[in-house]
ZAGU-952913 format. One record per atom (N, C-alpha, C): x negated, y negated, z negated; residue in one letter. Coordinates in steps of 0.1 Angstrom, whole numbers, plus 5000, padded with zeros to 4 digits. Each point is the difference from the previous one (the first is absolute). Layout:
# ZAGU-952913
XYZA/...
END
This chain:
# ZAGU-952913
130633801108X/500250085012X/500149915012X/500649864995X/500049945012X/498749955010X/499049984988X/498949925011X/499550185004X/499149905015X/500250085008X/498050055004X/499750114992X/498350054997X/499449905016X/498550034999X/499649945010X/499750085015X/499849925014X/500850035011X/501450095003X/501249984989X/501549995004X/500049945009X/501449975007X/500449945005X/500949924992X/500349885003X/500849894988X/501350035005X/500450065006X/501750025002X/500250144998X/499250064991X/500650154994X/500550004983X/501450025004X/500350054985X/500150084994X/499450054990X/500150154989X/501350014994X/500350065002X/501150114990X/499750094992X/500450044988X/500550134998X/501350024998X/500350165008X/501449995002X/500350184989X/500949954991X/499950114988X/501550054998X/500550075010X/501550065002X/500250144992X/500850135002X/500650094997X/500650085010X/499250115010X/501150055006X/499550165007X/501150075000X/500050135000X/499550025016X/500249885014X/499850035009X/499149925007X/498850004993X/498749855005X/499550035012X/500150145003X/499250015015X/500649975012X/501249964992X/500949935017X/499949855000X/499149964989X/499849834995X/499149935015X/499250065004X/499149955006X/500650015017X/500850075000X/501050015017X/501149884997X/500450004989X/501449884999X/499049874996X/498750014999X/499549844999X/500049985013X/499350095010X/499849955015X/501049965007X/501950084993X/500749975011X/501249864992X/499649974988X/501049934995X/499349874996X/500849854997X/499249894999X/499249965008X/499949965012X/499150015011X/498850024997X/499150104991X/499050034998X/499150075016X/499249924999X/498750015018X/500050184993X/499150004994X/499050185001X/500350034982X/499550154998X/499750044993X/498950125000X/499349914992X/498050094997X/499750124994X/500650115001X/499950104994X/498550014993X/499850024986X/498350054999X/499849854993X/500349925005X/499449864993X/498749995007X/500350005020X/498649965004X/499949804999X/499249965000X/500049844995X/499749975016X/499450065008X/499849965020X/501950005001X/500850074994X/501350025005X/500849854994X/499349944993X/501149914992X/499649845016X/499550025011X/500549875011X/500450085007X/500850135001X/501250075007X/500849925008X/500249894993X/501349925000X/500149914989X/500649875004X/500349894993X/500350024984X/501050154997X/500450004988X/499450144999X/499850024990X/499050175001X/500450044983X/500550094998X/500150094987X/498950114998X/498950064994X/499450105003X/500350054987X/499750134995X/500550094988X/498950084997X/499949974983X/498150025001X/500850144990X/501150024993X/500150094990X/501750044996X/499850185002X/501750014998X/500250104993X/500550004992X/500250134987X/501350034997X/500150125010X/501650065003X/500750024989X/501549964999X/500850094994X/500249974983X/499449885000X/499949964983X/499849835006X/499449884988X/499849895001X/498749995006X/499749845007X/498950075011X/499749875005X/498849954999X/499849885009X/499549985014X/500449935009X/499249975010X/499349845000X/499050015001X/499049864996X/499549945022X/500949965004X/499849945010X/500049875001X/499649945011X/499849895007X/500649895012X/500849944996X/501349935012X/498649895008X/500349995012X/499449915008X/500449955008X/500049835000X/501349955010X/499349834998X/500549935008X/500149885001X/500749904991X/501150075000X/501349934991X/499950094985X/499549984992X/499850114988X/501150054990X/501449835004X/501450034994X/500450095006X/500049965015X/500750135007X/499650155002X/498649954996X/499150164998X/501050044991X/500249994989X/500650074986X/501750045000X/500249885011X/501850034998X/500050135008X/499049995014X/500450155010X/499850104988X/498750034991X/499850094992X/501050024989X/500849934997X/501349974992X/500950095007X/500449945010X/501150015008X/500250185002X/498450065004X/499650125005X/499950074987X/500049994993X/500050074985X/501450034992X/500749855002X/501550004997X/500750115011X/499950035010X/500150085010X/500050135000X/498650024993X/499550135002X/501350064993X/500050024986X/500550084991X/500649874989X/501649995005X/500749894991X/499650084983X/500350104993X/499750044992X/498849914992X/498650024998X/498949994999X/500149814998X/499050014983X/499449845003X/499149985006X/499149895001X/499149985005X/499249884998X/498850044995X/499449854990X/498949955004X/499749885010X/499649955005X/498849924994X/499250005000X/498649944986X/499349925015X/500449854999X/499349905010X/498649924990X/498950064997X/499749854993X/500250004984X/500249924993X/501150014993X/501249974997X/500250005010X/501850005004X/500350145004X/501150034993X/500550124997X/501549995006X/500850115009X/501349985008X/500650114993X/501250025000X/500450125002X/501150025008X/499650125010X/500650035015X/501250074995X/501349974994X/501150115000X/501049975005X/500650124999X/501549995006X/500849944993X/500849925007X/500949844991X/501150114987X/500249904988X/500450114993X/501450024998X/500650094996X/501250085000X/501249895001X/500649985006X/501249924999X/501050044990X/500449994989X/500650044990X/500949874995X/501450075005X/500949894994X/500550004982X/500049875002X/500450014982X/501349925002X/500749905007X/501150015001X/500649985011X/501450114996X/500850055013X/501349895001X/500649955011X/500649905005X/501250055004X/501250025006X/501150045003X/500949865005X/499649985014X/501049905003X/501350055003X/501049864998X/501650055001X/500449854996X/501550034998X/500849864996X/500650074984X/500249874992X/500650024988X/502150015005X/500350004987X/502050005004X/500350155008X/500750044993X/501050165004X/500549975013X/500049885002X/500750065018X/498750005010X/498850044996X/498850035003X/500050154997X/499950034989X/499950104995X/500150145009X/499250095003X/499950135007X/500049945016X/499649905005X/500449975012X/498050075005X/499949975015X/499150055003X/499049904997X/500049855005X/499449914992X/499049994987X/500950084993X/499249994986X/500350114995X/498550135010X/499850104999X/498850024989X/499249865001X/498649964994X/501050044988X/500849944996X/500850014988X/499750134994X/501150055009X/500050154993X/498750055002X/499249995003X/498350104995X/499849924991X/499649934997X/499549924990X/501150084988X/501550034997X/500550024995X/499950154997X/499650075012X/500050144996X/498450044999X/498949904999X/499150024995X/500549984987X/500749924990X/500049944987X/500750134994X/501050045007X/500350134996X/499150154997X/499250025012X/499050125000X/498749934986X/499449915002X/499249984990X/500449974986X/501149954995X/500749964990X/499549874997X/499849885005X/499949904997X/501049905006X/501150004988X/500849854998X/500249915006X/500749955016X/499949885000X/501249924995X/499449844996X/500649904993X/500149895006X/501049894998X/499849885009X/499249894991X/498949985008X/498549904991X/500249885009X/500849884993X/500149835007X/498049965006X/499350054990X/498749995005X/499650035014X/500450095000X/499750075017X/500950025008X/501649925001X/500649975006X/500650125004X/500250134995X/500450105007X/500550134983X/499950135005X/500350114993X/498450045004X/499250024981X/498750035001X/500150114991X/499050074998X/499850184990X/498149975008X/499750064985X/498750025000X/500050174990X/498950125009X/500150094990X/498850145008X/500150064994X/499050105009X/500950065011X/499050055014X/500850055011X/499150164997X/500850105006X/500050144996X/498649995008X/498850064991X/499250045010X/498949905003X/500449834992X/499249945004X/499649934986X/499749875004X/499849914990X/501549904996X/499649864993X/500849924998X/501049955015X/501049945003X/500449945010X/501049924992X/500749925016X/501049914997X/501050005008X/500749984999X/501450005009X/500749904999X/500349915014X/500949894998X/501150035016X/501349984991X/500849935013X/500149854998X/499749925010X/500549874997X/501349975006X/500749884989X/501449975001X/500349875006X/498549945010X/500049885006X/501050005011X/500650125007X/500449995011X/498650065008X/500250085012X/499350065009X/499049895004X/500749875008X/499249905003X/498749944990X/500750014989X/498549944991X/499750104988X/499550135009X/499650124987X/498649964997X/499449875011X/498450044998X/499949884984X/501149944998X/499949944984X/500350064987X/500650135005X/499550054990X/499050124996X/499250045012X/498950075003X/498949914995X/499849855006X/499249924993X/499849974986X/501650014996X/499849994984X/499650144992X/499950145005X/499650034993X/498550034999X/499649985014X/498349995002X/499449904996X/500649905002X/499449924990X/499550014983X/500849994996X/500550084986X/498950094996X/499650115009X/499350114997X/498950005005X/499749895008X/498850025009X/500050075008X/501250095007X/499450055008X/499750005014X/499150055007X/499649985013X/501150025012X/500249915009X/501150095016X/499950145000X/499250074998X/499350145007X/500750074987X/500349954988X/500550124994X/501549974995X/500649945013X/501650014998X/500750105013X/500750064995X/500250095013X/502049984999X/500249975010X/501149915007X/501050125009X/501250044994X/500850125006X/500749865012X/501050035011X/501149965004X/500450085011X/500749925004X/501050135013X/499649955015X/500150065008X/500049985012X/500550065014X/500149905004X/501750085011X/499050055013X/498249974997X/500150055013X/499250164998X/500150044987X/499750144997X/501450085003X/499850095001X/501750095001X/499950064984X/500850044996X/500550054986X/499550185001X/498949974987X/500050114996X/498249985006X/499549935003X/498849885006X/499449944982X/498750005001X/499449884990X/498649975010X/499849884997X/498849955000X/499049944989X/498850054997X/499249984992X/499149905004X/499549915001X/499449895003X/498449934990X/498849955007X/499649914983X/499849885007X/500849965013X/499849865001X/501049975015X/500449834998X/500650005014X/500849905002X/501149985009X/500949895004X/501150044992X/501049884999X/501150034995X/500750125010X/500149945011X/500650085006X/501349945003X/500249875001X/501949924997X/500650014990X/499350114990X/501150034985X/499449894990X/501149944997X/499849814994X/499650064987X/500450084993X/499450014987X/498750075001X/499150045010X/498950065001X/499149785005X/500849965006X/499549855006X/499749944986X/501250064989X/499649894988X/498950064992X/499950154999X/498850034993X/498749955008X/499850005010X/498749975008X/499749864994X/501349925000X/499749894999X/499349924986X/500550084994X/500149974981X/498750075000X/499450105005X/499150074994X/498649955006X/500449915012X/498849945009X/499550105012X/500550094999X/498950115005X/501450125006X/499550065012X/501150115003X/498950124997X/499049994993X/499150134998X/500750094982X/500850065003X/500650034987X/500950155007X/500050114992X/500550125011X/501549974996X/500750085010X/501549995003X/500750175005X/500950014996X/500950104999X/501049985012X/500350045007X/501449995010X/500950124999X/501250024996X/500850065001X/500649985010X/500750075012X/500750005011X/501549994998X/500749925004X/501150034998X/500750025015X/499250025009X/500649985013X/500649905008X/500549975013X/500649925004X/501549995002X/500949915003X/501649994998X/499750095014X/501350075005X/500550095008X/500749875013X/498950065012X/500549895013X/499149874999X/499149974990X/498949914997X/499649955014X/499750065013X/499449975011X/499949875003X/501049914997X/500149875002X/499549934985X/499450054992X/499549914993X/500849884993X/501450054995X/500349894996X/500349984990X/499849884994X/499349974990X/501350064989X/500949915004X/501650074991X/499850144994X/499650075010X/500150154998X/499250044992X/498749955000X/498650004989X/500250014989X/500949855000X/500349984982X/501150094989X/501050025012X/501350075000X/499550164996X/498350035002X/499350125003X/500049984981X/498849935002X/499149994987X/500849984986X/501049885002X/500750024985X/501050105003X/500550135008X/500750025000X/499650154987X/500550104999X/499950094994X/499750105005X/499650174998X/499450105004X/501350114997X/500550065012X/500550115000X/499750074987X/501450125001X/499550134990X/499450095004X/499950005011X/498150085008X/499149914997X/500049875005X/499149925000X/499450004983X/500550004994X/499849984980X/499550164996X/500550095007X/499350134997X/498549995006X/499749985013X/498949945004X/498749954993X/501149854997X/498949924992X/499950034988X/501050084990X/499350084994X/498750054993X/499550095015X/499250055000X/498949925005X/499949905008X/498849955003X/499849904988X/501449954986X/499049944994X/499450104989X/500650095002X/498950154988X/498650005009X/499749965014X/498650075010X/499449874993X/500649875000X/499449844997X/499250014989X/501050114989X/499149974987X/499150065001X/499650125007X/499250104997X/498749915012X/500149915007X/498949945007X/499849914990X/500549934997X/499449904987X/499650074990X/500550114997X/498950034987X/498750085005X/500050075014X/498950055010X/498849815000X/500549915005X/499449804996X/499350054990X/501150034987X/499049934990X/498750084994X/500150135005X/499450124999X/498549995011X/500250015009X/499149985006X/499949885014X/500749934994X/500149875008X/501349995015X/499849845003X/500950005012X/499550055012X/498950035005X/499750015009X/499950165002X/500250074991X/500050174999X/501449985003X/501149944991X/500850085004X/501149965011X/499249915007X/500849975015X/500050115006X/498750085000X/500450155008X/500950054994X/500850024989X/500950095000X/501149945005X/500549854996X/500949914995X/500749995019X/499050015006X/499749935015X/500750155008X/499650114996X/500450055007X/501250155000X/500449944990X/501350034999X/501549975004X/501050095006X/501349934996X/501350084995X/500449984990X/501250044992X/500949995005X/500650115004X/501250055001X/501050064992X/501250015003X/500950074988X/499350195004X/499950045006X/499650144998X/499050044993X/499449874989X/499050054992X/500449994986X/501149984999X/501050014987X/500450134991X/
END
């Protein structure tokens, strides 16, 4: 396909482009307006393909089932010819693959795949005078996930923390670790268990707390800064990479905070949660489980719309 019959032009590349979709007649308006694509050739006239520097024309479209269109990119730059066509395809309709036949070189245009955690993280501090504080809320989900799924956790010297491996409702295999490094260095024992397992940044999903959400607040995340929370600094750091999703539970700010000070922060975070405040959180960690098992079901990035736009209150009790 690649060489090019005689009088081509040497800077045209062939495609076939071999998708799936219920709404192709809006394919040929979203090429013109997405991926800086110049024109689009209705009919497959070949006078229409020096329109413009980059030219798509559409020689064939078979509604409503599987369906090829056998056109022609024309451009100077032939990489960039293909990424705009990339770009405008990924665009059109995230749904839909799309299989790219250069030559014989063969692409395939899809949407990046499901973020699916396999193990869940729960930062916090080890020792009972830790214990229920707002700090080490990661704790308790991680905890009241071990409860809802029924998987055991145990203290494993290997992975520096309290680990359980077992099925999650609804999904596949998972894992669960609190680590007992201390907040400051949870990303050693995150590393020891990815290591261990092989597994990749992108499928550890990391709960903790945060004072600048209000309570009764989550945030669903699949990539990002610490944010100043030192045991999110040590996972980034141990893991190489801050591309790995994250959980925020809110725990709100100390009362009179305006001044930012720092006393009051800490005095905030290890301090403890009212008996409103515990009815509360409660219930947002019953909303937490139900977004992580929404993760593992159809991934992190579904269910930030639910996770995202919620907030739990006691009047949902």
């Amino acid at each position: 396909m690649l060489a090019s019959p005689k009088g081509r032009r040497p800077n045209t590349v062939e495609l076939n482009i071999s998708f799936f979709s219920r709404c192709s007649l809006r394919l040929c308006g979203s090429l013109r307006q997405a991926g800086g694509l110049g024109a689009v050739a209705h009919g497959g006239n070949p006078q229409d393909r020096a329109a413009s520097p980059l030219c798509v024309y559409v020689k064939k479209i078979d509604f409503d089932k599987s369906f090829s269109l056998n056109s022609t990119v024309l451009g100077e730059d032939r990489a960039n010819s293909l990424q705009n066509l990339k770009n405008c395809l990924t665009n059109y309709q995230k749904s839909d693959t799309y299989q790219l036949a250069i030559g014989k070189m063969t692409e395939a245009v899809t949407q990046p795949a499901l973020v699916i955690p396999q193990l869940i993280v729960g930062l916090g501090n080890p020792e009972s005078k830790y214990d229920q504080t707002r700090h080490n809320i990661g704790f308790a989900a991680v905890e009241t996930l071990s409860r809802s799924w029924r998987v055991p956790l145990a203290e494993n010297r290997k992975f520096q923390g309290e680990y359980g491996e077992g099925m999650a409702r609804g999904g596949g295999k998972i894992r669960l670790l609190k680590p007992l490094t201390y907040m400051n260095r949870s990303g050693q024992a995150i590393q020891a268990v990815t290591s261990w397992y092989k597994l990749p940044p992108e499928s550890v999903l990391v709960i903790y707390d945060d004072m600048d959400l209000p309570l009764g607040k989550t945030r669903l995340r699949l990539s990002g800064s610490a944010g100043g929370h030192n045991g999110m600094k040590s996972a980034i750091a141990h893991l190489s990479t801050q591309n790995f999703p994250r959980l925020r539970i809110g725990i709100g700010k100390p009362k009179g905070a305006a001044n930012n000070d720092d006393s009051d922060a800490v005095s905030h975070v290890l301090g403890r949660f009212s008996a409103a405040e515990n009815q509360q959180m409660s219930l947002v960690l019953q909303f937490v489980v139900e977004c992580i098992e929404l993760s593992l079901k159809q991934g992190v990035e579904k269910a930030m719309n639910v996770c995202n736009s919620r907030t739990i209150n006691n009047s949902e009790s």
